[in-house]
N, CA, C and O atoms as CSV, one atom per row, in Angstrom:
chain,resi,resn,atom,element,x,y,z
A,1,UNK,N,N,80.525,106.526,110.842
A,1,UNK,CA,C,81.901,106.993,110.764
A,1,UNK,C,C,82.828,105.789,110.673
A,1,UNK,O,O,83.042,104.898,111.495
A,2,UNK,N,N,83.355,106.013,109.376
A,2,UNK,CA,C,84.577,104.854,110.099
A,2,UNK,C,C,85.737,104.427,110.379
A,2,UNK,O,O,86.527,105.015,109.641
A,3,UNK,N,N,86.187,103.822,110.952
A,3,UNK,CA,C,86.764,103.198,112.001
A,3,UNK,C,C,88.637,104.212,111.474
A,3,UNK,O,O,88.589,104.712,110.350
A,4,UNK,N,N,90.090,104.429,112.294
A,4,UNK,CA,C,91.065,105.085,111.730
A,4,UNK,C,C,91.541,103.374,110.890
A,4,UNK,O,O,91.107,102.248,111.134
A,5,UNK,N,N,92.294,103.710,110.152
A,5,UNK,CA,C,92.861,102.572,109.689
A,5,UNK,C,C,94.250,102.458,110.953
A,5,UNK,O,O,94.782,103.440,111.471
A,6,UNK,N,N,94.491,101.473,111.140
A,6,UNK,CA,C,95.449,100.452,112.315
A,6,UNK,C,C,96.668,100.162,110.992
A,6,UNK,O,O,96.533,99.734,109.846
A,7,UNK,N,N,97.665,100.543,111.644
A,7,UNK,CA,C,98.962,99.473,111.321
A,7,UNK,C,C,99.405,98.404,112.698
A,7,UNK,O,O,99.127,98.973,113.753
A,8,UNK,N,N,99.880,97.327,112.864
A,8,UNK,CA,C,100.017,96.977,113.711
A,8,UNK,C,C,101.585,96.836,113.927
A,8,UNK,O,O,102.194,97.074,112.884
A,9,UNK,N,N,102.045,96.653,114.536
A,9,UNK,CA,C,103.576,96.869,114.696
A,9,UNK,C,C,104.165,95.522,115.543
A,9,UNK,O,O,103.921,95.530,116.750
A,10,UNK,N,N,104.782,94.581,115.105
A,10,UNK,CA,C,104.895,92.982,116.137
A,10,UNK,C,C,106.094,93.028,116.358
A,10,UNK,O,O,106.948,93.357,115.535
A,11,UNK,N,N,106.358,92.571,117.952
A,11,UNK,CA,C,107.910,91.680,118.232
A,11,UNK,C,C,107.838,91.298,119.150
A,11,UNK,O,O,107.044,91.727,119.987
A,12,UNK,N,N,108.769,90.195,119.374
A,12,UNK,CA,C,108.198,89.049,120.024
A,12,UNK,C,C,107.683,89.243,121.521
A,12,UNK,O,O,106.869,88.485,122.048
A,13,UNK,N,N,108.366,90.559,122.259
A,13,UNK,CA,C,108.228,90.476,123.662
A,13,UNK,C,C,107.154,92.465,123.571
A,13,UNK,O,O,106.831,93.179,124.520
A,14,UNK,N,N,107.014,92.611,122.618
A,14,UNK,CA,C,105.464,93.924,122.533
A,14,UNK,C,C,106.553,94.775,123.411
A,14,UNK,O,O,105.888,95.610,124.024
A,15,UNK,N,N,107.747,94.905,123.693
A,15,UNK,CA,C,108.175,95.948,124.647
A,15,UNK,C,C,109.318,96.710,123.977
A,15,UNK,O,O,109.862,97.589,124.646
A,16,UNK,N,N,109.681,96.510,122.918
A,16,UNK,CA,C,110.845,97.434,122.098
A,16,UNK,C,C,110.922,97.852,120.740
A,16,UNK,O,O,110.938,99.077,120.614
A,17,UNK,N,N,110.989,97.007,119.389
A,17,UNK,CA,C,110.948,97.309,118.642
A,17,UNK,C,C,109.410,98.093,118.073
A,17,UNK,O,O,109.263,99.170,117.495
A,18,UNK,N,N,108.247,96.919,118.566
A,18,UNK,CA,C,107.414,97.799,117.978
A,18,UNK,C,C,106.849,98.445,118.661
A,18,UNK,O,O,105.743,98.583,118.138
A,19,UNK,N,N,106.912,99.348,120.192
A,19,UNK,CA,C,106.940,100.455,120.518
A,19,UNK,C,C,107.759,101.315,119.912
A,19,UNK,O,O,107.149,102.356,119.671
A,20,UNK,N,N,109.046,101.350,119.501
A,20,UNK,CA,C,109.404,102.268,118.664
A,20,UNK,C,C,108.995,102.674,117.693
A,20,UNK,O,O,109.090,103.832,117.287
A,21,UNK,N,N,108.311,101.477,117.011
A,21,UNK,CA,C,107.728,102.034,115.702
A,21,UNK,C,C,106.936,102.715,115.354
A,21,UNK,O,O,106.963,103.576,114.475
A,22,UNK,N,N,105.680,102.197,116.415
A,22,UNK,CA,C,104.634,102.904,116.498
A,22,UNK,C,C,104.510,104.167,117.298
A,22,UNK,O,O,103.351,104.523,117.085
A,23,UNK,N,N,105.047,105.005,118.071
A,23,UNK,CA,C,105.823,105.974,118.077
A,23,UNK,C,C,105.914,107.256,117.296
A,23,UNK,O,O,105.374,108.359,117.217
A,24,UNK,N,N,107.087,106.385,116.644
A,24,UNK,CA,C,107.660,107.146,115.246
A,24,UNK,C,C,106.606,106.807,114.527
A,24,UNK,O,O,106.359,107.884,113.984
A,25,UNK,N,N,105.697,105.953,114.088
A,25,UNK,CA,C,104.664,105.696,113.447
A,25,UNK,C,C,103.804,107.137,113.171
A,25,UNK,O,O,103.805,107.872,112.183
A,26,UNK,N,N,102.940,107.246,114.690
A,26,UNK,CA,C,102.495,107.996,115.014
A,26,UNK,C,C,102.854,109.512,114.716
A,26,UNK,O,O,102.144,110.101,113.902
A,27,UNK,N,N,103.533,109.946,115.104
A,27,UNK,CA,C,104.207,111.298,114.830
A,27,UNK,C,C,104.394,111.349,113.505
A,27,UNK,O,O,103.780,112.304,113.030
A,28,UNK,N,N,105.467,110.211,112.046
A,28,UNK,CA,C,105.333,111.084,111.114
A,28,UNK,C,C,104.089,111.037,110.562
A,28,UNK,O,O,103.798,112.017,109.877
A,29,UNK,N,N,103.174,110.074,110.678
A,29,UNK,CA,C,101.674,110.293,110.363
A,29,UNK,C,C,101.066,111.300,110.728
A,29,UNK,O,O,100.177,111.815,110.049
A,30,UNK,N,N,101.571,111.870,112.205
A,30,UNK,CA,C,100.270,112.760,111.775
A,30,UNK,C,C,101.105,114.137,111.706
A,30,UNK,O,O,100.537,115.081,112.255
A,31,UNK,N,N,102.528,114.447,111.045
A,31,UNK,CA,C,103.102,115.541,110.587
A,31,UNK,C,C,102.433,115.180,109.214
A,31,UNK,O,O,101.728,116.170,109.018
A,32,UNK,N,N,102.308,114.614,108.500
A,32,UNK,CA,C,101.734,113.761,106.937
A,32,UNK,C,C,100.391,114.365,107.104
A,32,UNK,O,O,99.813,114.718,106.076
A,33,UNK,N,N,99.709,114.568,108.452
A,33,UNK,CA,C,98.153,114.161,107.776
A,33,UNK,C,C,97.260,113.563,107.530
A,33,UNK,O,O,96.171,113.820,107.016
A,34,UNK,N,N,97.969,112.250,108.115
A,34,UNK,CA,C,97.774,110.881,107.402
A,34,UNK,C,C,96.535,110.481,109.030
A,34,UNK,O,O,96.504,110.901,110.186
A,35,UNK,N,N,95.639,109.403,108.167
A,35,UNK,CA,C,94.661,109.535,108.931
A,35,UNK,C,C,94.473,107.792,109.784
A,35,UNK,O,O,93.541,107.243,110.373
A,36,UNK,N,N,95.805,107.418,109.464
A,36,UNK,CA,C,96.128,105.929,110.116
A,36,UNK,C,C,96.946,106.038,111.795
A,36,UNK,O,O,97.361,107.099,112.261
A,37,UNK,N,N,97.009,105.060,112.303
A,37,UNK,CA,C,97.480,105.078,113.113
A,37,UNK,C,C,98.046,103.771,113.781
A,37,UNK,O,O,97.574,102.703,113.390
A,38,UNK,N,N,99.112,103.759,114.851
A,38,UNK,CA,C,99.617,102.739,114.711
A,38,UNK,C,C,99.767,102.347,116.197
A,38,UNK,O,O,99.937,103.167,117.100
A,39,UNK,N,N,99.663,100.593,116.409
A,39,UNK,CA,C,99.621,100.190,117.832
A,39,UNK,C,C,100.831,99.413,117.571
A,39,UNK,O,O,101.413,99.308,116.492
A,40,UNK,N,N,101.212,98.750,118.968
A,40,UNK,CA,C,102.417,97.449,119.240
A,40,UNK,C,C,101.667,96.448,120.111
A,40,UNK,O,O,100.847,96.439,121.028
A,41,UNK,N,N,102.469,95.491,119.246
A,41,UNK,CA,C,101.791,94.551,120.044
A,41,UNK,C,C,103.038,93.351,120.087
A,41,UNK,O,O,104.072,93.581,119.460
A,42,UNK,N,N,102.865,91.857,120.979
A,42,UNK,CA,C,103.830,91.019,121.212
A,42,UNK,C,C,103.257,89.808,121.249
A,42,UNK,O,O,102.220,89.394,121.766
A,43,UNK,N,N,103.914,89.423,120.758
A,43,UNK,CA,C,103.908,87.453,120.430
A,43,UNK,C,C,103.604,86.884,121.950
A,43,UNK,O,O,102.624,86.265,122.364
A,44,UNK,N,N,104.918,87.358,122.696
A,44,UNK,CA,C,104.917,86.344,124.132
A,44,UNK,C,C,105.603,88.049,124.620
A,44,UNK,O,O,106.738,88.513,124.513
A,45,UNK,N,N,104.369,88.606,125.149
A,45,UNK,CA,C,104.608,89.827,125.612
A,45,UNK,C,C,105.275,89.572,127.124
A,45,UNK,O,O,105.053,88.781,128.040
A,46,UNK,N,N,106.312,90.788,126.866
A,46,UNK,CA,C,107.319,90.837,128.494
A,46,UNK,C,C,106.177,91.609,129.947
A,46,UNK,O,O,105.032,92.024,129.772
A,47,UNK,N,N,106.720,91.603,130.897
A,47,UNK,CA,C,105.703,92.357,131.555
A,47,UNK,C,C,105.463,93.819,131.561
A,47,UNK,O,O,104.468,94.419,131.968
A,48,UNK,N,N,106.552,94.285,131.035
A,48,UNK,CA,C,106.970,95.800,130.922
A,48,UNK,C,C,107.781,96.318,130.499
A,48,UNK,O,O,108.932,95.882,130.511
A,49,UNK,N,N,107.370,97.602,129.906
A,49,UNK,CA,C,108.225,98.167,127.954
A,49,UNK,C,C,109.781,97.784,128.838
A,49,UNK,O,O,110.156,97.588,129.994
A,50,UNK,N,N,110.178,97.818,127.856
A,50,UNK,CA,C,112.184,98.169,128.129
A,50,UNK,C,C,112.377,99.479,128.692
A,50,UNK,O,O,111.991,100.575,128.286
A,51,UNK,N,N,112.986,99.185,129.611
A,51,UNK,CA,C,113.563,100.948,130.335
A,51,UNK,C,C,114.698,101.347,128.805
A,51,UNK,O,O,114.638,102.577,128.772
A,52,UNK,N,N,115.610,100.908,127.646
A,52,UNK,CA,C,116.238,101.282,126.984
A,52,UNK,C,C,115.362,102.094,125.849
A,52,UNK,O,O,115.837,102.975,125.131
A,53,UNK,N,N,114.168,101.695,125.820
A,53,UNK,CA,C,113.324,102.292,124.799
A,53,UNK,C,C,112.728,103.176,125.197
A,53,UNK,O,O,112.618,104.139,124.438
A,54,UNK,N,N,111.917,103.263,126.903
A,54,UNK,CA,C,111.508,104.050,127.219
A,54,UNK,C,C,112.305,105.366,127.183
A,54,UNK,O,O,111.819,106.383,126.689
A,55,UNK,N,N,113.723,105.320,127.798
A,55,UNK,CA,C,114.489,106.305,127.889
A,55,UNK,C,C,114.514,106.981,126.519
A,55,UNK,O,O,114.443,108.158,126.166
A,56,UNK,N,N,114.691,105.343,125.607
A,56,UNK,CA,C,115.074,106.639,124.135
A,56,UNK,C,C,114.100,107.451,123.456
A,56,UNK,O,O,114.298,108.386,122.681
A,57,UNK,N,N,112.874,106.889,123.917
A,57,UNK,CA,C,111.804,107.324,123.222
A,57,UNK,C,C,111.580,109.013,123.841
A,57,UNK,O,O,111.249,110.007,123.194
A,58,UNK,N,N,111.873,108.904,125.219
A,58,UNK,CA,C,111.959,110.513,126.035
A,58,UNK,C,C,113.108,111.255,125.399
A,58,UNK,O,O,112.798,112.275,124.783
A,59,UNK,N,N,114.169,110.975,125.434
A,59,UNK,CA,C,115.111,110.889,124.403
A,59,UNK,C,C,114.543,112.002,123.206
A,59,UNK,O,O,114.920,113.173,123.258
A,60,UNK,N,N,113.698,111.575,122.234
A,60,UNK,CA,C,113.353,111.391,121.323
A,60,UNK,C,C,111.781,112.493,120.910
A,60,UNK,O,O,111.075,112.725,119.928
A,61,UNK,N,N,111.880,112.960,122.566
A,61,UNK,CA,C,110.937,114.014,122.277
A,61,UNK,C,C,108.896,112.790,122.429
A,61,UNK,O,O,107.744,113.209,122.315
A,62,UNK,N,N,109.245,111.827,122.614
A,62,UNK,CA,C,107.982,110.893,122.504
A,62,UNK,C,C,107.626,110.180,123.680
A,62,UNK,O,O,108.364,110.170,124.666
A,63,UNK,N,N,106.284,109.445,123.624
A,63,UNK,CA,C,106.297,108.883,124.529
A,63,UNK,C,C,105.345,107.165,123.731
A,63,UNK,O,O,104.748,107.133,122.655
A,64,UNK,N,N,105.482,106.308,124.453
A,64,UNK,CA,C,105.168,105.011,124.095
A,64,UNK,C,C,103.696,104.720,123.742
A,64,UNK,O,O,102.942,105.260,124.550
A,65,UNK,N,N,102.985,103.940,122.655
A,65,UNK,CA,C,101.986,103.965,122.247
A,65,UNK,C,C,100.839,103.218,123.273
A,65,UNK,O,O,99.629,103.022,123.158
A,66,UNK,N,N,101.721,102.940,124.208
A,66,UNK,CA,C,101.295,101.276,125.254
A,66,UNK,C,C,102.018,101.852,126.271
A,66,UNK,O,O,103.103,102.403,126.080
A,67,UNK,N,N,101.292,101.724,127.717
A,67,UNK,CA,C,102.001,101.401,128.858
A,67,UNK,C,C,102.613,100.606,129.135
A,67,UNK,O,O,103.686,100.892,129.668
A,68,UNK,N,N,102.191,98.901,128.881
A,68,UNK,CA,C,102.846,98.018,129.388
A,68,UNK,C,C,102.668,97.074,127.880
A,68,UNK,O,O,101.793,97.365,127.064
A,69,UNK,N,N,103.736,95.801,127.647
A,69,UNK,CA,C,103.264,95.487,125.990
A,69,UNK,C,C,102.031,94.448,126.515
A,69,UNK,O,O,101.721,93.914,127.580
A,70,UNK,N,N,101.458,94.489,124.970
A,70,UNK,CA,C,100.122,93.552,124.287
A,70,UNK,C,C,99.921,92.370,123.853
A,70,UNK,O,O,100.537,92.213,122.799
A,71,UNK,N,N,99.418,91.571,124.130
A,71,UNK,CA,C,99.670,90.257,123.320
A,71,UNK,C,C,98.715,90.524,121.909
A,71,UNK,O,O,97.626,91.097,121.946
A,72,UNK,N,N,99.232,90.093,120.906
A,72,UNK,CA,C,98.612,90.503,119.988
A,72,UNK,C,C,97.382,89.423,120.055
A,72,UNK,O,O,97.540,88.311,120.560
A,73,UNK,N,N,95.908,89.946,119.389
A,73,UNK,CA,C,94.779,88.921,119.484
A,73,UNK,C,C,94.242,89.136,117.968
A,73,UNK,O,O,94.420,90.049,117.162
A,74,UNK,N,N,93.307,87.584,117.894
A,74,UNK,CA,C,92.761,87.937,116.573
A,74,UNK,C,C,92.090,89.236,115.981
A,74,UNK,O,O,92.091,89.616,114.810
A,75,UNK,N,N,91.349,89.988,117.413
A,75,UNK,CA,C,90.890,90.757,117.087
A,75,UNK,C,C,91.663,91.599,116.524
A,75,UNK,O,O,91.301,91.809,115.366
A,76,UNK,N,N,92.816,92.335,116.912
A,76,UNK,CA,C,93.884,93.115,116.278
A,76,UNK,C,C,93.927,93.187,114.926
A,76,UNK,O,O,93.713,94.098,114.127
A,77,UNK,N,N,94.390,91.537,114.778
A,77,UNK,CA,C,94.905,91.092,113.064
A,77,UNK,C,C,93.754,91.639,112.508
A,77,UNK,O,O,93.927,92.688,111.889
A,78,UNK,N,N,92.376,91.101,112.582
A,78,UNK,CA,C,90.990,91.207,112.401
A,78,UNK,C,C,90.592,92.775,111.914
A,78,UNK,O,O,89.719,92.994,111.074
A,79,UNK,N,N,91.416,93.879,112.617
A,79,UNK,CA,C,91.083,94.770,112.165
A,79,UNK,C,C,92.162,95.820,111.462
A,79,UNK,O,O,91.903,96.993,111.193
A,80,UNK,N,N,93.189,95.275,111.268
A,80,UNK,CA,C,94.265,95.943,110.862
A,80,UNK,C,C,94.279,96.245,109.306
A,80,UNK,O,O,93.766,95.451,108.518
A,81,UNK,N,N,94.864,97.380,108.906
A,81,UNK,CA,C,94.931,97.643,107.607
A,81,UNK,C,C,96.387,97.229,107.041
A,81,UNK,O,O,96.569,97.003,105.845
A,82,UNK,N,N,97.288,97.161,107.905
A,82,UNK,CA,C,98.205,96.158,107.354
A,82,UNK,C,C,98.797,96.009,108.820
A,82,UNK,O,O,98.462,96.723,109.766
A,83,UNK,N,N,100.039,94.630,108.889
A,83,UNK,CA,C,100.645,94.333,110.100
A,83,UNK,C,C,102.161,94.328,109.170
A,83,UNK,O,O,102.465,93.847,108.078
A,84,UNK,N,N,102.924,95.137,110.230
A,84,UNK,CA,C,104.299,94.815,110.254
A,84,UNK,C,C,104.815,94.001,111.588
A,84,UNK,O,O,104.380,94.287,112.703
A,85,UNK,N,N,105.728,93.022,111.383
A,85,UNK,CA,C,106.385,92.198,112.146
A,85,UNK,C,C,108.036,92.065,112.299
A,85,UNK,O,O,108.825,92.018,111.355
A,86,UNK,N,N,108.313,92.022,113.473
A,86,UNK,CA,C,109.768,91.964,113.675
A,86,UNK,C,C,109.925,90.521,114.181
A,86,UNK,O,O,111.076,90.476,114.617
A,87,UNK,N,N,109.490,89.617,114.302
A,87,UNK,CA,C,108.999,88.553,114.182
A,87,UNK,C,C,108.766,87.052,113.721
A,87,UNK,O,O,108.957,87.283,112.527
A,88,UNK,N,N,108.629,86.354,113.737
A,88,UNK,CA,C,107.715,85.097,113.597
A,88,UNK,C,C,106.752,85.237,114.218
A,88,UNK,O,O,106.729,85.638,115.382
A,89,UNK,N,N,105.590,84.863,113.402
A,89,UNK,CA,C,104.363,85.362,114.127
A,89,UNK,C,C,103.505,83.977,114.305
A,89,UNK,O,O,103.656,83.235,113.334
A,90,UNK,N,N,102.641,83.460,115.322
A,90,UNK,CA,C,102.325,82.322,115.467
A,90,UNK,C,C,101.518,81.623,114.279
A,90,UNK,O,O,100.983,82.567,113.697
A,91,UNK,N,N,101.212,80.598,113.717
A,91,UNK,CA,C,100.772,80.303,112.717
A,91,UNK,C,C,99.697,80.417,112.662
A,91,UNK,O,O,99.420,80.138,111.495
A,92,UNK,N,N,98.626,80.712,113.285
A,92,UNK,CA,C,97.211,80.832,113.175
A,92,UNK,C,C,97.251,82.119,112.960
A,92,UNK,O,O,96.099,82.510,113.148
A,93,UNK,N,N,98.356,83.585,112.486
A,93,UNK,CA,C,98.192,84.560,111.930
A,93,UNK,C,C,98.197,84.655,110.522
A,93,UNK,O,O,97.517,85.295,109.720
A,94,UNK,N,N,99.341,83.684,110.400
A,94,UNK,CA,C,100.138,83.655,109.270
A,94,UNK,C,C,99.038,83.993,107.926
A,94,UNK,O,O,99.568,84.598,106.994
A,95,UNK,N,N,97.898,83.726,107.803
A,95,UNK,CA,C,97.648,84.079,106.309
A,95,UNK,C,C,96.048,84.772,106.507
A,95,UNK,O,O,95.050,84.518,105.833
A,96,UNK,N,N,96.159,85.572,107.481
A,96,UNK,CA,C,94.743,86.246,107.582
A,96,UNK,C,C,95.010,87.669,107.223
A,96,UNK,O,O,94.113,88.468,107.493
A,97,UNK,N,N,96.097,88.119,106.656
A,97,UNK,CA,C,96.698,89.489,106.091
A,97,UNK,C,C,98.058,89.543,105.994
A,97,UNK,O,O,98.944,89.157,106.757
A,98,UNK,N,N,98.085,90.185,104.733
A,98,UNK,CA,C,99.349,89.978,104.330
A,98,UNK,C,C,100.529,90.903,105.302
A,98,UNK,O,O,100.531,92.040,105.774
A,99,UNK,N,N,101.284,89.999,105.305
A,99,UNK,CA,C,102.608,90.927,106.643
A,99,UNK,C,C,103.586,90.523,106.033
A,99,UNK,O,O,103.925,89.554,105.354
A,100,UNK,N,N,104.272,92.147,106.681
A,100,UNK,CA,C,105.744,92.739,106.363
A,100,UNK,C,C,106.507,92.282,107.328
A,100,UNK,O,O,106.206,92.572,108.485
A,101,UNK,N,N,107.642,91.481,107.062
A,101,UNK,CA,C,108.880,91.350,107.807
A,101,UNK,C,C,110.372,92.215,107.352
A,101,UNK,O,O,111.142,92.249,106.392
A,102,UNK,N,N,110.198,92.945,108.867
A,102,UNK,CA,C,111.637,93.825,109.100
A,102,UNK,C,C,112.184,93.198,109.613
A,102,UNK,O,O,111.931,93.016,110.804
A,103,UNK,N,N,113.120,92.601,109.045
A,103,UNK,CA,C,114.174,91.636,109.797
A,103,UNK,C,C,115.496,92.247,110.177
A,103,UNK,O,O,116.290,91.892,111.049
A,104,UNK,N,N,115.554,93.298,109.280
A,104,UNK,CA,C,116.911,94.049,109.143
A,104,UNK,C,C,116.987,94.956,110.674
A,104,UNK,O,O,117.664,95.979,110.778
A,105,UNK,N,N,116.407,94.547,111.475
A,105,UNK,CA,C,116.782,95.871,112.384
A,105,UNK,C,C,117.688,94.959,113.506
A,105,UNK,O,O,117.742,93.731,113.453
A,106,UNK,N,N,118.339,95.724,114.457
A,106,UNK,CA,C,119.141,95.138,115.411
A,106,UNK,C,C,118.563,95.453,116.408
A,106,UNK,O,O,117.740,96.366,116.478
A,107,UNK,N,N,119.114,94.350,117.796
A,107,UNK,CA,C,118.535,94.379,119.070
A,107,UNK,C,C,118.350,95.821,119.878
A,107,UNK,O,O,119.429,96.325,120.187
A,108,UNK,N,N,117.322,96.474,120.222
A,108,UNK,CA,C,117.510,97.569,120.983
A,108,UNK,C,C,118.446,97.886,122.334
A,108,UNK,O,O,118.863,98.841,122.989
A,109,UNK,N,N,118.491,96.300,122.294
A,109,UNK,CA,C,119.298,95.883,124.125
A,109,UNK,C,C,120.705,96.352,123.433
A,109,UNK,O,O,121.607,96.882,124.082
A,110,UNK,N,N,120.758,96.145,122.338
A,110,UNK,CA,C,122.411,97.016,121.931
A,110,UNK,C,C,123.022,97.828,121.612
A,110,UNK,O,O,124.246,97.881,121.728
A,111,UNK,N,N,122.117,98.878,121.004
A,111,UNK,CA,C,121.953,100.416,120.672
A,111,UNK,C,C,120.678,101.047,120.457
A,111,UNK,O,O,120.521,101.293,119.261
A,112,UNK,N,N,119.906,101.328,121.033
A,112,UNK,CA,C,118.768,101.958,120.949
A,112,UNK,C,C,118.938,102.965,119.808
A,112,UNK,O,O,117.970,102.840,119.058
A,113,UNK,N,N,119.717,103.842,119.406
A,113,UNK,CA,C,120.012,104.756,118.230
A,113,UNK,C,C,120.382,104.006,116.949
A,113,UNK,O,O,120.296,104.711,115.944
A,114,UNK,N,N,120.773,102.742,116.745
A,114,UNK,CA,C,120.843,102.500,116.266
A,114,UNK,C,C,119.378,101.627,115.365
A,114,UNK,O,O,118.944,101.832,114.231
A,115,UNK,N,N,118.931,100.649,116.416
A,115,UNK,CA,C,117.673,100.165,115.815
A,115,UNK,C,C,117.005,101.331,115.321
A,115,UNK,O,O,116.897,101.436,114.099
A,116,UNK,N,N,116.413,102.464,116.261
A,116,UNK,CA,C,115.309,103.246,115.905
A,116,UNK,C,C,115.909,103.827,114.449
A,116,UNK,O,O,115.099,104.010,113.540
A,117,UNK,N,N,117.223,104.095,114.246
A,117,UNK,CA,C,117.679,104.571,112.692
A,117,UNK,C,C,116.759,103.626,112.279
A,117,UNK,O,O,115.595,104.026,112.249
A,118,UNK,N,N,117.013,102.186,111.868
A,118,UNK,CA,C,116.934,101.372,111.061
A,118,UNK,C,C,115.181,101.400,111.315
A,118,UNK,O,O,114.525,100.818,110.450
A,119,UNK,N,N,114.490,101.991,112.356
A,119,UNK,CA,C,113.059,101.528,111.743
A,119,UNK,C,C,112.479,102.596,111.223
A,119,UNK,O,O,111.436,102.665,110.571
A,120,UNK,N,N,113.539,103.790,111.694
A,120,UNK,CA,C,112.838,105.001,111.110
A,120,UNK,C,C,113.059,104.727,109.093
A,120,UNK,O,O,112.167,105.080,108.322
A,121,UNK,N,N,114.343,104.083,108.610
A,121,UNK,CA,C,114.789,103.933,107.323
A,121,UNK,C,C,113.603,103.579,107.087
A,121,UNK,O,O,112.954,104.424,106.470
A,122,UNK,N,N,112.805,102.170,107.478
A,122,UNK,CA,C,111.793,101.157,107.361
A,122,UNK,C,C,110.542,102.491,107.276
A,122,UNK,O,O,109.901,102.610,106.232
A,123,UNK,N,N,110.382,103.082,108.010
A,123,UNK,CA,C,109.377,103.918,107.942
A,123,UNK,C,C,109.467,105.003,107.050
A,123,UNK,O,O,108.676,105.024,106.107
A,124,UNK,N,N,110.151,105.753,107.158
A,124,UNK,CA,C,110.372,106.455,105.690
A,124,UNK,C,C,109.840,105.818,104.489
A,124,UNK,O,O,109.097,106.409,103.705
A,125,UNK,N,N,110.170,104.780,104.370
A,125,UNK,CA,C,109.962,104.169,102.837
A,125,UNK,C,C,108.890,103.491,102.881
A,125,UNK,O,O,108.734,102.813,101.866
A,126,UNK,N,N,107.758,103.358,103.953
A,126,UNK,CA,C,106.209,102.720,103.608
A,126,UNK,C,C,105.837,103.782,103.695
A,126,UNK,O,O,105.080,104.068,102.768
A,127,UNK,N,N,106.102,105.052,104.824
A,127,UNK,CA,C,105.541,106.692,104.158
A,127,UNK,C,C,105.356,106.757,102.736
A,127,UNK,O,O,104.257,106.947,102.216
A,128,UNK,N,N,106.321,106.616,102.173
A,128,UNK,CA,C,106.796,107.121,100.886
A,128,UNK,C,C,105.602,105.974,99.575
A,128,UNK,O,O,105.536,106.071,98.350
A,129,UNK,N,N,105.035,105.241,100.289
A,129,UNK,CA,C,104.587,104.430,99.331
A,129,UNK,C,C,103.154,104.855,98.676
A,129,UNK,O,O,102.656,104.170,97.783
């Protein structure tokens, strides 16, 4: 059998943006059908998600893909079918798969409704691909 295909979802502290994503990841994938699935992970992971994300994500009818954030490891990269990054990602990632930078999104620490718009936009349109 094999393995679901992985998106990976990066930012720098694994506790906001790409818990949101993967999330929302999750859910419109599997309203889609779609047989991927998606983790978060963090550069220089914090000790624990953001209470602003957590809330929004309850908010939001969801709950977080991760209890506490991940440091991302080779193994991750290693098995991912693609990685998105909110990010700079350390250089020993940099060219072991090709990655997406969402740069366009804003701090969650400043509107939680607002970022998740902007990653849901971001997500919509790799759905759509």
């Amino acid at each position: 059998m094999q393995p679901t295909p992985t998106i990976i979802f990066i930012c720098e502290h694994g506790a906001a943006k790409s818990i949101i994503a993967a999330a929302h990841f999750n859910k419109l994938a599997e309203e889609r059908n779609l047989e991927t699935h998606a983790i978060a992970r963090g550069t220089h992971p914090d000790q624990e998600l953001s209470p602003k994300t957590i809330a929004g994500l309850q908010e939001d009818g969801l709950t977080p893909t991760e209890s506490t954030p991940h440091k991302l490891s080779p193994a991750d990269v290693e098995s991912a079918q693609q990685i998105i990054s909110f990010c700079e990602l350390p250089e020993e990632y940099q060219n072991k798969i090709p990655i997406e930078h969402w740069n366009d999104i804003p701090p969650v620490s400043e509107n939680y409704g607002t970022a998740r718009d902007a990653i849901l936009e971001n997500l919509k349109h790799l759905l759509s691909l």
